[in-house]
Every structure is written in structure tokens, then in C-alpha cells.
C-alpha positions in Angstrom: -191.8 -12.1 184.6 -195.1 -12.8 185.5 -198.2 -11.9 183.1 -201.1 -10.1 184.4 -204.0 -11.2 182.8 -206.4 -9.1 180.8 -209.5 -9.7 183.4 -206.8 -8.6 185.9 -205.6 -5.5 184.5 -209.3 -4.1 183.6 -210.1 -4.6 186.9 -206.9 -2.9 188.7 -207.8 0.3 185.7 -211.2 0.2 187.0 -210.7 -0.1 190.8 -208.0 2.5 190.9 -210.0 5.1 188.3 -213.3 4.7 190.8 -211.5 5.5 194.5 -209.3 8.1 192.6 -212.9 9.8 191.7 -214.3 8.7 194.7 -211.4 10.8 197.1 -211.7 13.6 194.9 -215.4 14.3 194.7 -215.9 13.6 199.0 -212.4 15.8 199.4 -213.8 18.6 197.3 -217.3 18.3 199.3 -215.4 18.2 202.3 -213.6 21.5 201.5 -216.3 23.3 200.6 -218.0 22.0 203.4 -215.4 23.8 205.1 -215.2 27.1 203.5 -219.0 27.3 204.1 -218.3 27.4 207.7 -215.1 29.6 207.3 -218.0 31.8 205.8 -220.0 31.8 209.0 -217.3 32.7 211.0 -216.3 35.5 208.6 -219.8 36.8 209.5 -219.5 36.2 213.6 -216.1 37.9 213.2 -217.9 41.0 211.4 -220.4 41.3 213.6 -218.9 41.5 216.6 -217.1 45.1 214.9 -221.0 46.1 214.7 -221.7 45.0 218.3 -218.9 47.2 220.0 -220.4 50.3 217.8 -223.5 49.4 219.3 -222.6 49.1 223.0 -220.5 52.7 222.4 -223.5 54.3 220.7 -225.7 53.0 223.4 -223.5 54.0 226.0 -223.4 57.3 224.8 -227.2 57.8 224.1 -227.8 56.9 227.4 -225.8 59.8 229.0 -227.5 62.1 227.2 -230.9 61.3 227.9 -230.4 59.6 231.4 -232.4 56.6 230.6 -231.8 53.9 232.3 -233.3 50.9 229.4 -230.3 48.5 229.6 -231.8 45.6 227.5 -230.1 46.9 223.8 -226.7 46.8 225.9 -227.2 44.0 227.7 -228.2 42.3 224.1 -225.3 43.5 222.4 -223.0 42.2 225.4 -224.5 38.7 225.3 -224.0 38.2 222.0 -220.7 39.9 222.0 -219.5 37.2 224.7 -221.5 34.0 222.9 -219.2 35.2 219.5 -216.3 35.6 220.9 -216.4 32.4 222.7 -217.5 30.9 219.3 -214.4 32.4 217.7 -211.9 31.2 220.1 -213.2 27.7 221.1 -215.6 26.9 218.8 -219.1 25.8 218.7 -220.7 22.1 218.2 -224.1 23.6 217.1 -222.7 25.7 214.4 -219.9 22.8 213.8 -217.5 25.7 213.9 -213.9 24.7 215.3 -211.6 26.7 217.7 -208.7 29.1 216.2 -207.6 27.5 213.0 -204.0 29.7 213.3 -201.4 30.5 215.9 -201.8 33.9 215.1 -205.9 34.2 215.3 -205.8 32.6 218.6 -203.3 35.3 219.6 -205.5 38.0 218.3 -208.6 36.8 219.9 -207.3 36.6 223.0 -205.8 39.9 222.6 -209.4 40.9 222.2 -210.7 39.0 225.1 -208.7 40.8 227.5 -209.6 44.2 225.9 -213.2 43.5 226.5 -212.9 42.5 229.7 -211.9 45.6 230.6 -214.5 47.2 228.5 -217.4 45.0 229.9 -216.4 45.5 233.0 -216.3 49.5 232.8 -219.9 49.0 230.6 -221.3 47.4 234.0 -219.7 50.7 236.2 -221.5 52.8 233.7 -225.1 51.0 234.0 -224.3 51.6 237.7 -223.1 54.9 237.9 -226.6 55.8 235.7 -228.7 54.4 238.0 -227.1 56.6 241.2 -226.5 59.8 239.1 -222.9 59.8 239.7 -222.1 62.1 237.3 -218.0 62.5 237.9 -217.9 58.1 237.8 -220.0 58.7 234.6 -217.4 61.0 232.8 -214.7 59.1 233.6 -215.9 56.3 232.1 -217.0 57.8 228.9 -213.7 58.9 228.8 -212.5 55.3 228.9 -215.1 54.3 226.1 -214.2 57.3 224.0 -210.6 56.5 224.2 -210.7 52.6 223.9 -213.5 52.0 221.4 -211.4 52.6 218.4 -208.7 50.5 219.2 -211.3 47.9 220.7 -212.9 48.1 217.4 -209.3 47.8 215.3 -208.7 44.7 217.1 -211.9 43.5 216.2 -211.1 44.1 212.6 -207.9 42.7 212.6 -209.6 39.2 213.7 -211.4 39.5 210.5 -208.6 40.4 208.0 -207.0 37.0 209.7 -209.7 35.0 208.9 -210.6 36.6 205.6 -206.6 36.1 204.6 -207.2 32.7 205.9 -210.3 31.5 203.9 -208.2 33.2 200.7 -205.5 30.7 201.5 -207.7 27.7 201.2 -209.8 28.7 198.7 -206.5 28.8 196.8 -205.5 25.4 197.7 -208.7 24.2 197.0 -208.5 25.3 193.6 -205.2 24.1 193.3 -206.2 20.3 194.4 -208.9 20.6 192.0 -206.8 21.3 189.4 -203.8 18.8 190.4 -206.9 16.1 191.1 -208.2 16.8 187.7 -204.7 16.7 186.1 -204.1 13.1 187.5 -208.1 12.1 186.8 -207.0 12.7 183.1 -203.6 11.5 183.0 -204.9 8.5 184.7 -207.6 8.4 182.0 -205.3 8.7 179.2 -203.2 5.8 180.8 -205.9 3.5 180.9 -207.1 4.1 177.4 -203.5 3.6 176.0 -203.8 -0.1 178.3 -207.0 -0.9 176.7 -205.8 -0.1 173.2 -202.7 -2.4 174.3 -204.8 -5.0 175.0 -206.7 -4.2 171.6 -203.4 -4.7 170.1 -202.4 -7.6 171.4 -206.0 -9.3 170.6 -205.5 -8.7 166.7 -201.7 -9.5 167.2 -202.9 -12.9 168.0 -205.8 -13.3 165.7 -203.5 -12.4 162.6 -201.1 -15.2 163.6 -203.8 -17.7 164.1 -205.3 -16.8 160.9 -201.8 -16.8 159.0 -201.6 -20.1 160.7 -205.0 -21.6 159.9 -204.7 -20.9 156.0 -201.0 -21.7 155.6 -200.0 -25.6 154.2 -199.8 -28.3 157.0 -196.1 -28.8 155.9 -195.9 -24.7 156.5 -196.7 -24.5 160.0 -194.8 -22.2 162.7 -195.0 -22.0 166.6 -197.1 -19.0 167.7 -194.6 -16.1 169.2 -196.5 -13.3 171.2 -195.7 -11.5 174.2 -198.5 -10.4 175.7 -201.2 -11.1 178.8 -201.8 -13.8 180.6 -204.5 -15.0 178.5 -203.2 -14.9 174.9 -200.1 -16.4 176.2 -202.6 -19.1 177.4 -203.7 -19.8 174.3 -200.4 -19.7 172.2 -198.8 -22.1 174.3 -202.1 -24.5 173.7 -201.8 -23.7 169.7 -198.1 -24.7 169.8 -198.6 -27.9 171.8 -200.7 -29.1 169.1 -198.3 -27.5 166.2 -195.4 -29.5 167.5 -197.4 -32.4 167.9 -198.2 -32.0 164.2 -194.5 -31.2 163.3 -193.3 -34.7 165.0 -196.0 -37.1 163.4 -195.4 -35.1 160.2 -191.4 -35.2 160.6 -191.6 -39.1 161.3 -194.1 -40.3 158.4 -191.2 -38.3 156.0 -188.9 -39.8 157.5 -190.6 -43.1 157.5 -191.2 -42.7 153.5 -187.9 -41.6 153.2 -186.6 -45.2 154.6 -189.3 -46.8 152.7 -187.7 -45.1 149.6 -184.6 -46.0 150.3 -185.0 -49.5 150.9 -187.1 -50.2 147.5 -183.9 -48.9 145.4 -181.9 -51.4 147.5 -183.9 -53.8 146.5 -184.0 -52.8 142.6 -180.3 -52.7 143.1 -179.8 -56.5 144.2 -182.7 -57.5 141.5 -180.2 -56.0 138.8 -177.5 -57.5 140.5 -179.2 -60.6 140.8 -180.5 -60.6 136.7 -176.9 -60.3 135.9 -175.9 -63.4 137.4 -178.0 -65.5 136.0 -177.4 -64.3 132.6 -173.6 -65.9 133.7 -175.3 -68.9 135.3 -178.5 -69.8 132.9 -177.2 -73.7 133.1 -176.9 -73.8 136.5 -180.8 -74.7 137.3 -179.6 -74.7 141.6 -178.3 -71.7 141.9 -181.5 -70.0 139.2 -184.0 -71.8 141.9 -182.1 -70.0 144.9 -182.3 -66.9 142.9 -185.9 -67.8 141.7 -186.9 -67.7 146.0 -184.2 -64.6 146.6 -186.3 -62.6 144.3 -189.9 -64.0 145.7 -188.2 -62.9 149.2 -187.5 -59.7 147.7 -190.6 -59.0 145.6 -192.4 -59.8 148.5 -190.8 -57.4 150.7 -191.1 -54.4 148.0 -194.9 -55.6 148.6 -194.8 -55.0 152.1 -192.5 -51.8 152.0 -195.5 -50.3 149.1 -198.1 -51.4 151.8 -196.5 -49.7 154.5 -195.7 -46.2 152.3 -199.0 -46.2 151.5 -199.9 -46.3 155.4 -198.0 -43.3 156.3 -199.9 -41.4 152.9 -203.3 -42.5 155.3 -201.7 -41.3 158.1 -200.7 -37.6 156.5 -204.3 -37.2 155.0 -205.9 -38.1 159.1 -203.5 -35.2 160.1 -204.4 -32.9 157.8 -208.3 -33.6 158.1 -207.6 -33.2 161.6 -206.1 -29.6 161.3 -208.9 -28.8 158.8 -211.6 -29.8 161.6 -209.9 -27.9 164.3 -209.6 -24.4 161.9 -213.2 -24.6 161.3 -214.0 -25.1 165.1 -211.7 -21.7 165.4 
């Protein structure tokens, strides 16, 4: 299995704890971005209850006093019209958007066609004020009188929609926030546990290559660590220079060994040699032979000492070696 490395895995903590931050703070401005509108509309939605009390009240005042000032109703119908346009299709100034539901499209349609009917009897009244025709004039009051409520129901209706609506995303609003939030600290907790892995793993290695620093040469153990990327790194590099410690150090005991070996050989055939001439002291030949046999031998004792006492030389340059490179560490 691959090792991540510790550069690596800060930087994947890092990268994924900033955009999960990121999303959530521009999502949350977004929504409420949103239900700041939702609010406008809320209040385009009330008002246009208030504007079809108007119109009525307007309607009715003027029947009574036979005035024929036009400019509150005419007011009230313009701005009836420009918010219920706003309501169904929405509006680029206000960055308001058309009918969020199914079922407030329905309704405001159901409202459009209900004041077209009413606009259009509004404009017959205005008319029938201005020629005094007092039977058209009753009729339509009639109309107004019997209409306006349920007009104005209708009206209402589009609000308790929308109001219902902005309830419903407040609520999941709330609920992101709190799932977001959840997840920011779960994530959190997560990447604290990593660090204090990696924390871990850091004095793991440290311990081992202390134990290993101020143990005997002749003592000395491979570095064993799973962990990242890096530490592996530098295990692997400690061992490659443990085991090339081990095999110099196995080969000059071996090599002494040998040496050892040889020298009691030699003692061997020296007291093998001292017991025959002891038989043969009047045989001056043979004690010359024996005379060169033990220069031969003597000398290579000499040369086997000279040697042994190489591989000593060689033991002490490892272990000043091992001492130089611990305090490096």
C-alpha cells in the first residue's frame, strides 16, 4: 500500500477543511440572500390585500359623494397590476423570481382572472359616474359588494402560501446549518486525531533512533515503523547503514574467529612437533627440518597476530564512525 506523506496529508486536511467552510459560509449567504427577498415578496403579497380595500372603499366613497377624482383608483389599480405581475413572473429590478410552487402559481392565477373581472367592472364604474347612470352604477356596486371579500380571501390565501413557504426554508436553512456545522466539527475532530497521528508517529521514530543511538554497536536492530511516507524514508536510510554495519561487523568476527582458530592449530603442530624431537634429539636432519617447520610456523602466527590486530583497527573505524554519525543526529 502506498504511503501518503506527511506534507501530503496536511495539505489534503487543509484543502478539504477551507472549501468545506468556504460552501458553507457562501451557501448560508446565499440562503439568506434568499429569504430576504422571500421577505419582499411577503410584503408585495400583503399589500396587494390592502390595495383591493382601497379600490372597494374608493369605489364606494365615490357613489356617495359623486365625485368624479379617479387618481387614488387609478393608483391603487396600477400598483395592483405591477404586483401581481411581480408575483407571478417575477421582477429583475427587485431580483424577485416567478412562482416558486405549483400551487402559488395556481393561486395567483386564480387571482388574475378574478381581477380581471374586477378591473374591468372598476373601469364600467368610473364610466357609469361620469354619465350619471345611476341603474349601471348599482349594479356594479352590487358586483363589488359581492366579490370583494372573496377577491380579498384569495388574496390572502397567496400570502398564507408564501408565508408557509418561507417557514419551509427557513427550516431547512436551519437544518443545513446545523448538518454543515455537525460535519465542520466532525471534520475538525478528524483532522486533529490525523495531526496527533502524525505526532505519534514523529516520537515513535525518535524513541527508536534514540534507543538505537545509545545502545552497543554489537546491539544494533533494523528500524521497524509503519507510518508516512517520510519516516518510512528515513528508516529505510537508518537500516541501510545498520546492515552495512552488521555485515562488516559479522565478517571481522568471523575473520577473528578463523584467526583464532588457526593459531591453536599451530600451537597444536608446535606440541606435536616438540614431542618428536624429544624422540629424535640425535637425529640433527630431521631437528634442522623441524628447526625451519617451526620458523614457517612462528612466522605465520606472526602474520595471523598482524592480521587480528587489523580487524581490532577496523572494529574501532566502525564504531568511531557510528559515534560521528549519532552526534550529527
Amino acid at each position: 500500500m502506498k504511503k501518503i506523506g506527511v506534507s501530503q496529508k496536511i495539505k489534503i486536511l487543509g484543502a478539504l477543511l477551507f472549501t468545506s467552510i468556504f460552501c458553507v459560509i457562501v451557501i448560508t449567504i446565499y440562503l439568506n440572500q434568499k429569504n430576504i427577498k422571500d421577505a419582499t415578496i411577503v410584503n408585495i403579497a400583503g399589500k396587494q390585500r390592502m390595495l383591493t380595500q382601497r379600490i372597494t372603499k374608493n369605489i364606494f366613497y365615490l357613489y356617495q359623494t359623486r365625485a368624479n377624482n379617479f387618481s387614488e383608483i387609478d393608483n391603487a389599480i396600477d400598483e395592483f397590476k405591477y404586483g401581481l405581475d411581480t408575483l407571478k413572473n417575477g421582477n429583475d429590478l427587485l431580483k424577485i423570481s416567478e412562482a416558486p410552487t405549483a400551487s402559488l402559481a395556481n393561486q395567483i392565477s386564480k387571482v388574475s382572472v378574478m381581477w380581471a373581472t374586477f378591473e374591468k367592472n372598476t373601469i364600467e364604474f368610473k364610466k357609469a359616474v361620469l354619465t350619471n347612470d345611476i341603474e349601471k352604477l348599482n349594479s356594479i356596486l352590487e358586483y363589488i359588494y359581492q366579490t370583494n371579500n372573496k377577491l380579498l380571501e384569495e388574496v390572502d390565501e397567496i400570502v398564507t402560501l408564501y408565508t408557509e413557504y418561507i417557514e419551509q426554508k427557513t427550516a431547512f436553512i436551519k437544518n443545513f446549518q446545523y448538518l454543515a456545522f455537525s460535519f465542520l466539527f466532525i471534520f475538525s475532530l478528524y483532522s486533529l486525531i490525523q495531526l496527533r497521528q502524525i505526532e505519534s508517529h514523529a516520537n515513535e521514530f525518535l524513541e527508536k533512533y534514540k534507543k538505537i543511538s545509545s545502545s552497543d554497536i554489537t546491539e544494533i536492530e533494523p528500524i521497524e515503523i509503519e507510518s508516512e511516507k517520510e519516516f518510512v524514508e528515513m528508516a529505510d536510510n537508518i537500516n541501510f547503514f545498520i546492515n552495512k554495519v552488521n555485515s562488516a561487523m559479522n565478517y571481522s568476527e568471523v575473520a577473528l574467529e578463523q584467526s583464532r582458530l588457526a593459531s591453536e592449530k599451530l600451537q597444536d603442530l608446535t606440541d606435536e612437533f616438540e614431542n618428536i624431537i624429544d624422540d629424535l634429539e640425535n637425529k640433527s636432519d630431521i631437528i634442522k627440518s623441524i628447526d625451519r617447520s617451526e620458523d614457517i610456523a612462528i612466522e605465520s602466527s606472526d602474520n595471523l597476530i598482524k592480521t587480528t590486530k587489523k580487524l581490532n583497527d577496523l572494529k574501532k573505524q566502525l564504531d568511531s564512525i557510528l559515534k560521528e554519525v549519532e552526534n550529527k543526529s
